[in-house]
Legacy VTK file of the C-alpha trace (Angstrom):
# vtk DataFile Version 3.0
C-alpha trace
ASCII
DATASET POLYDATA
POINTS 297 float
-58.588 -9.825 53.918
-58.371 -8.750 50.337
-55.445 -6.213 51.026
-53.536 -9.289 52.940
-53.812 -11.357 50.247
-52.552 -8.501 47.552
-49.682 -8.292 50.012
-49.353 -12.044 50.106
-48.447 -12.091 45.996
-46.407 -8.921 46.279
-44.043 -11.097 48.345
-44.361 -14.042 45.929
-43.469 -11.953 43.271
-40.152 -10.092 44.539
-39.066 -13.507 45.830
-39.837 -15.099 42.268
-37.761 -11.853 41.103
-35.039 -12.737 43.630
-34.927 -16.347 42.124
-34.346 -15.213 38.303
-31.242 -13.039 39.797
-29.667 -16.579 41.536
-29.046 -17.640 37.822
-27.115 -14.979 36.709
-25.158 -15.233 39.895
-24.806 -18.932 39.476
-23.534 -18.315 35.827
-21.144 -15.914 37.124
-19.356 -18.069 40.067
-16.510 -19.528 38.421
-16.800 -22.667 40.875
-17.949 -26.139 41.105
-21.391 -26.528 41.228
-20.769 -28.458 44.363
-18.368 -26.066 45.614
-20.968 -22.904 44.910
-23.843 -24.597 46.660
-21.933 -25.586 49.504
-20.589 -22.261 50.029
-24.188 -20.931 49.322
-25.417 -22.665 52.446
-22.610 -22.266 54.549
-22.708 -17.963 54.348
-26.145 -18.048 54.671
-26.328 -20.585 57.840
-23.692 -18.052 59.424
-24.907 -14.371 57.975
-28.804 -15.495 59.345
-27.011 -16.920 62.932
-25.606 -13.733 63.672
-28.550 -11.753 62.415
-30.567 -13.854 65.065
-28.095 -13.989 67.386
-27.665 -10.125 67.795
-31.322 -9.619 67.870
-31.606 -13.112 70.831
-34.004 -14.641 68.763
-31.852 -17.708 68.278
-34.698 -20.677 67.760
-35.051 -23.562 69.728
-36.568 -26.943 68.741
-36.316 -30.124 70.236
-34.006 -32.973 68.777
-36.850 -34.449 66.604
-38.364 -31.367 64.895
-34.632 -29.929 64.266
-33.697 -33.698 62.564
-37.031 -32.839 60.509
-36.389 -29.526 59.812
-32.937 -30.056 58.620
-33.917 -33.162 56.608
-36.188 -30.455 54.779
-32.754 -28.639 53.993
-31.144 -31.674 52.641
-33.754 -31.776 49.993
-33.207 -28.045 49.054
-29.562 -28.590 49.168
-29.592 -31.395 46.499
-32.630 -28.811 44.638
-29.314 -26.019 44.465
-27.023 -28.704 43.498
-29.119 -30.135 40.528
-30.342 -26.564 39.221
-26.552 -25.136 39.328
-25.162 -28.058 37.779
-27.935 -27.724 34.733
-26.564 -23.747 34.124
-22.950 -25.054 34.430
-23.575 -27.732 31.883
-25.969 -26.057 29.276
-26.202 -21.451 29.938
-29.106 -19.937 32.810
-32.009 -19.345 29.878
-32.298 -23.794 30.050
-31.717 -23.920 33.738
-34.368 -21.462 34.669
-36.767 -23.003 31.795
-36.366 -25.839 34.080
-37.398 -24.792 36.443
-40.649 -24.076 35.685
-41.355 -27.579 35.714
-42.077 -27.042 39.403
-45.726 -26.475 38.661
-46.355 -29.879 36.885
-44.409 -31.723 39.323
-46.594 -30.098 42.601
-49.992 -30.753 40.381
-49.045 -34.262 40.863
-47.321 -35.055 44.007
-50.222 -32.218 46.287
-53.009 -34.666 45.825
-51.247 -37.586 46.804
-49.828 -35.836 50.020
-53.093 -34.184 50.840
-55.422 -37.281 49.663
-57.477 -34.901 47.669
-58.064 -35.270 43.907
-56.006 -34.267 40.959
-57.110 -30.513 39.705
-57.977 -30.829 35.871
-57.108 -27.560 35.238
-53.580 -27.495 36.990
-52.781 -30.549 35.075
-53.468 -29.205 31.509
-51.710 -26.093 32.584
-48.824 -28.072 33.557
-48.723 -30.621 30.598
-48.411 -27.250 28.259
-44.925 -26.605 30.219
-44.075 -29.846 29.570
-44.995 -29.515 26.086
-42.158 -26.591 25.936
-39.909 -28.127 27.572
-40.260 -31.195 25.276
-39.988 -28.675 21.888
-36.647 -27.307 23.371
-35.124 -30.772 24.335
-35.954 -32.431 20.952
-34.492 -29.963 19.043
-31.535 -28.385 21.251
-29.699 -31.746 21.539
-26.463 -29.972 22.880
-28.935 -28.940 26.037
-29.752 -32.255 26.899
-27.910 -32.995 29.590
-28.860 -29.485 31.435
-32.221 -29.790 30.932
-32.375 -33.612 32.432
-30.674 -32.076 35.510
-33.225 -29.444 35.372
-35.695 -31.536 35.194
-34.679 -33.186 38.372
-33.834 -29.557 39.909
-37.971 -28.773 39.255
-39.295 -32.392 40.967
-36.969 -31.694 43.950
-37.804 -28.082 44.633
-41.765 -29.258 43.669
-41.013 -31.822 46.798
-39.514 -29.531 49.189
-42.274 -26.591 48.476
-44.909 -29.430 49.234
-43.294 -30.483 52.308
-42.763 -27.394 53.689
-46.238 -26.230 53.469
-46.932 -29.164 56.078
-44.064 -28.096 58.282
-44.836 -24.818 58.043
-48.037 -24.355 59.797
-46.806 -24.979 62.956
-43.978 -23.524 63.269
-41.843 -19.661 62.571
-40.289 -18.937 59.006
-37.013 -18.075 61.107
-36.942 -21.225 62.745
-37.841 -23.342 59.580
-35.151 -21.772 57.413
-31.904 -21.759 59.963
-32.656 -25.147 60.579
-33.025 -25.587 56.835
-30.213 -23.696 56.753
-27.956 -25.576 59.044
-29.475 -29.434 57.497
-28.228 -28.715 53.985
-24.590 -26.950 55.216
-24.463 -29.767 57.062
-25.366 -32.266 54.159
-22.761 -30.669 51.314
-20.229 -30.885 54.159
-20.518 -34.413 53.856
-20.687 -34.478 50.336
-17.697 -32.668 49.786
-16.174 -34.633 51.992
-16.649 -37.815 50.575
-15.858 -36.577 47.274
-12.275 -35.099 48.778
-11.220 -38.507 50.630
-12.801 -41.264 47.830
-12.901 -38.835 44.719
-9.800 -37.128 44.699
-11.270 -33.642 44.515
-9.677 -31.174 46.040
-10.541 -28.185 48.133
-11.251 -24.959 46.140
-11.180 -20.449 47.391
-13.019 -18.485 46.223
-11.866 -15.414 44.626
-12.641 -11.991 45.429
-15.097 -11.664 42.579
-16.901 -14.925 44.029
-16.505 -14.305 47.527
-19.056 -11.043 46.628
-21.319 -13.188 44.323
-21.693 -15.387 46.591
-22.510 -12.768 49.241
-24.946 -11.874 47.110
-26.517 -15.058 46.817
-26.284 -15.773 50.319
-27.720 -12.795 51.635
-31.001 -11.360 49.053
-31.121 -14.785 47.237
-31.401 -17.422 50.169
-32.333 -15.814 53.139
-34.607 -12.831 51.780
-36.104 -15.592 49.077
-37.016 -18.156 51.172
-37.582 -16.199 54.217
-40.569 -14.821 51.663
-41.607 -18.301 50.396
-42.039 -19.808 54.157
-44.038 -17.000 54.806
-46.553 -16.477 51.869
-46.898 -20.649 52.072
-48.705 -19.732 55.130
-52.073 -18.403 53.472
-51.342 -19.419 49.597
-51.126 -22.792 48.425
-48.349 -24.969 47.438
-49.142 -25.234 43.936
-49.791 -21.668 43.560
-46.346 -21.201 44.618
-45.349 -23.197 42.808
-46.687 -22.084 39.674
-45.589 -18.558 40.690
-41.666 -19.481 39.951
-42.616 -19.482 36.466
-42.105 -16.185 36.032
-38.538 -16.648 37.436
-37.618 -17.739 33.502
-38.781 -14.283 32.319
-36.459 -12.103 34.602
-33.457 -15.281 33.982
-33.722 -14.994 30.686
-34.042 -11.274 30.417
-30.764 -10.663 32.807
-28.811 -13.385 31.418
-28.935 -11.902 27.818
-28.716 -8.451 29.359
-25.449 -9.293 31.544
-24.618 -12.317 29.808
-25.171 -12.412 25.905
-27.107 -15.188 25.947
-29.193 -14.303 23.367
-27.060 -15.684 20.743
-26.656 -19.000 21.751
-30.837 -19.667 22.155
-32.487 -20.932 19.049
-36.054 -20.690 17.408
-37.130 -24.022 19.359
-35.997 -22.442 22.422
-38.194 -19.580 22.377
-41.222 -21.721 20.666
-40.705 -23.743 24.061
-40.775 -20.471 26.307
-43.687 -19.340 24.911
-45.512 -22.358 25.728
-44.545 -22.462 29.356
-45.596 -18.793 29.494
-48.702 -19.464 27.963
-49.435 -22.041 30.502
-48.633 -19.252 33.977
-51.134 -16.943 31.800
-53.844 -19.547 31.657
-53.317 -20.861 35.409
-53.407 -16.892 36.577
-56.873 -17.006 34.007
-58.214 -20.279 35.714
-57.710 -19.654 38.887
-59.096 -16.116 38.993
-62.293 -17.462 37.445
-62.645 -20.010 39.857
-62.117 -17.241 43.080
-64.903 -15.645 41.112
-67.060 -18.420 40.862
-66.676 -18.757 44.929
-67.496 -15.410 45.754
-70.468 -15.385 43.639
LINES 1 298
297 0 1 2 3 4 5 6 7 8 9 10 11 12 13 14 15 16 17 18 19 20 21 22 23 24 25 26 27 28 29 30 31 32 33 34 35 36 37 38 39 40 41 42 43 44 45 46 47 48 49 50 51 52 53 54 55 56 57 58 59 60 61 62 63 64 65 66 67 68 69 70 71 72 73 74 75 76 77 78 79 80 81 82 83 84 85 86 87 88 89 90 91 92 93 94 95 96 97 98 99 100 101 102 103 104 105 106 107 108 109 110 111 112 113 114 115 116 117 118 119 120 121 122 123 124 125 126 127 128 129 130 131 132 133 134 135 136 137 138 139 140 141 142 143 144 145 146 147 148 149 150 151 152 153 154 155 156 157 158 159 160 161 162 163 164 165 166 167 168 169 170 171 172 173 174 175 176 177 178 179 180 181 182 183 184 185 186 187 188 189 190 191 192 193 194 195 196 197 198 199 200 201 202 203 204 205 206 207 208 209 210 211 212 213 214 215 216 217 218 219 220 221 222 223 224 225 226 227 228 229 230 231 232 233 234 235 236 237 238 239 240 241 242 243 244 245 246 247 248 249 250 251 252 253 254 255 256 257 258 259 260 261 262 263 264 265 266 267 268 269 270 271 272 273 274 275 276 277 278 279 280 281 282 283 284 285 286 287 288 289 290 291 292 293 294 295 296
C-alpha cells in the first residue's frame, strides 16, 4: 500500500514537472492566446484518437455522460485560455505564480462540494500564497493585469480538479480525457468562431517553429499531464493535487530564466512573494505528514 502510494506522488510530481514546461512553451508560441489554446486542444483531441484508435480502445459513453464529460473540458479549456493569456500579457514567472493559487481556491470550494468542514490547516497554508501573491501585485503594478487573469486561471483549474475527482471514480482516465478532450476543441471552435464572424479576427497558421511547440504541448503537456492527474486523483485527494502544482512555479521560473532571460525583468517583491508561496507547499507537505502520522499511531 505504502509503495502504491510512493508511486502515486512520483506521478504527481513528473506531471507537476510537465506543467512548469507548458509555460515556457506558451511563452514561446508566437500566437494568440486564443489561437494557441485552440490549437492545443485540437492536436491533442486528434494525436490521443488515433493513439486509441490503433490500439481499438476507442471509448464509448452514452449521450449524457459524454455531454458531462465534455462540459468538464469546457472548463479546462477556458483554465488554458485564462493562464496563456496572463504569460502573454505579463512573462511565465507571474503566470505560473498564479497558478499556485489553485491550492487556496480547492481549500475553499472541497468542503462545500463534499459537505465536510473547512481544514484549518489548508486554509492558513493557502492564505500565505495569497499573502505572496498580494506582495507581488502591490508592488509590480505593470503585472497587474496578468496576475488578475491568473488569478482566474487558478479558481478555474481549482474547479475543474474538484470536479473531476467526482467524475472520476467511476469512470477510465482515457475515457475522461478524450471526452475532455473533444468538449473543449469543441468549445474554442465556437469561440473562435464567434470572434471571426462578430469580431473581425481573422484566421491565423502556425509556423513551423509553432507547429513543433505546439506538438510539444499537445503531446507530453496535455495528454501525458492530465492522463497522470486523472489517474493519481483516483487514490489522492483533490486538494493535495492541488497543492502539488505549486511546485510547477519552481521548474517555470527556473526554465523561463534559463531559456528565456527572465530573470531580469523580476523584481525584489517578486521573489519576496515566491518565497511565501513556497513556504506555504513546505508547511502543507509538514502538516499533512504529521497528521498521516498521527493516524497511524
Amino acid at each position: 500500500m505504502e509503495t502504491n502510494l510512493r508511486s502515486e506522488y512520483i506521478k504527481l510530481h513528473i506531471s507537476v514537472l510537465l506543467a512548469g514546461l507548458t509555460g515556457i512553451l506558451g511563452k514561446l508560441i508566437t500566437m494568440d492566446a486564443v489561437y494557441l489554446v485552440w490549437y492545443r486542444l485540437c492536436f491533442s483531441f486528434l494525436i490521443f484518437y488515433i493513439i486509441l484508435f490503433c490500439l481499438r480502445k476507442l471509448p464509448k459513453e452514452k449521450p449524457v455522460e459524454m455531454l458531462k464529460i465534455s462540459g468538464l473540458g469546457m472548463l479546462l479549456g477556458l483554465h488554458f485560455l485564462f493562464f496563456f493569456a496572463s504569460i502573454k500579457f505579463a512573462n511565465v514567472a507571474v503566470g505560473v505564480v498564479c497558478y499556485s493559487l489553485e491550492g487556496f481556491f480547492t481549500s475553499l470550494f472541497e468542503p462545500i462540494f463534499y459537505k465536510k468542514p473547512f481544514s484549518r490547516s489548508d486554509i492558513l497554508c493557502s492564505l500565505i500564497a495569497v499573502a505572496g501573491i498580494s506582495v507581488i501585485f502591490h508592488l509590480d503594478t505593470h503585472f497587474r493585469v496578468g496576475i488578475l487573469l491568473g488569478i482566474i486561471s487558478a479558481a478555474l483549474i481549482a474547479l475543474y480538479t474538484i470536479l473531476n475527482k467526482v467524475a472520476v471514480q467511476k469512470k477510465s482516465s482515457k475515457n475522461m480525457l478524450f471526452y475532455e478532450l473533444l468538449g473543449g476543441s469543441v468549445f474554442l471552435s465556437i469561440v473562435i468562431f464567434c470572434c471571426m464572424f462578430c469580431g473581425g479576427m481573422s484566421f491565423e497558421v502556425p509556423s513551423l517553429m509553432n507547429f513543433a511547440y505546439l506538438f510539444i504541448l499537445a503531446f507530453f503537456c496535455t495528454i501525458g499531464l492530465y492522463i497522470l492527474q486523472i489517474h493519481v486523483l483516483r487514490t489522492l485527494s483533490a486538494f493535495t493535487v492541488s497543492f502539488y502544482g505549486n511546485f510547477e512555479p519552481i521548474y517555470g521560473i527556473l526554465l523561463a530564466i534559463l531559456f528565456l532571460g527572465e530573470g531580469q525583468q523580476l523584481t525584489f517583491s517578486f521573489y519576496a512573494g515566491m518565497l511565501l508561496i513556497l513556504l506555504s507547499v513546505f508547511l502543507q507537505s509538514f502538516l499533512s505528514t504529521h497528521k498521516h502520522l498521527e493516524k497511524v499511531c
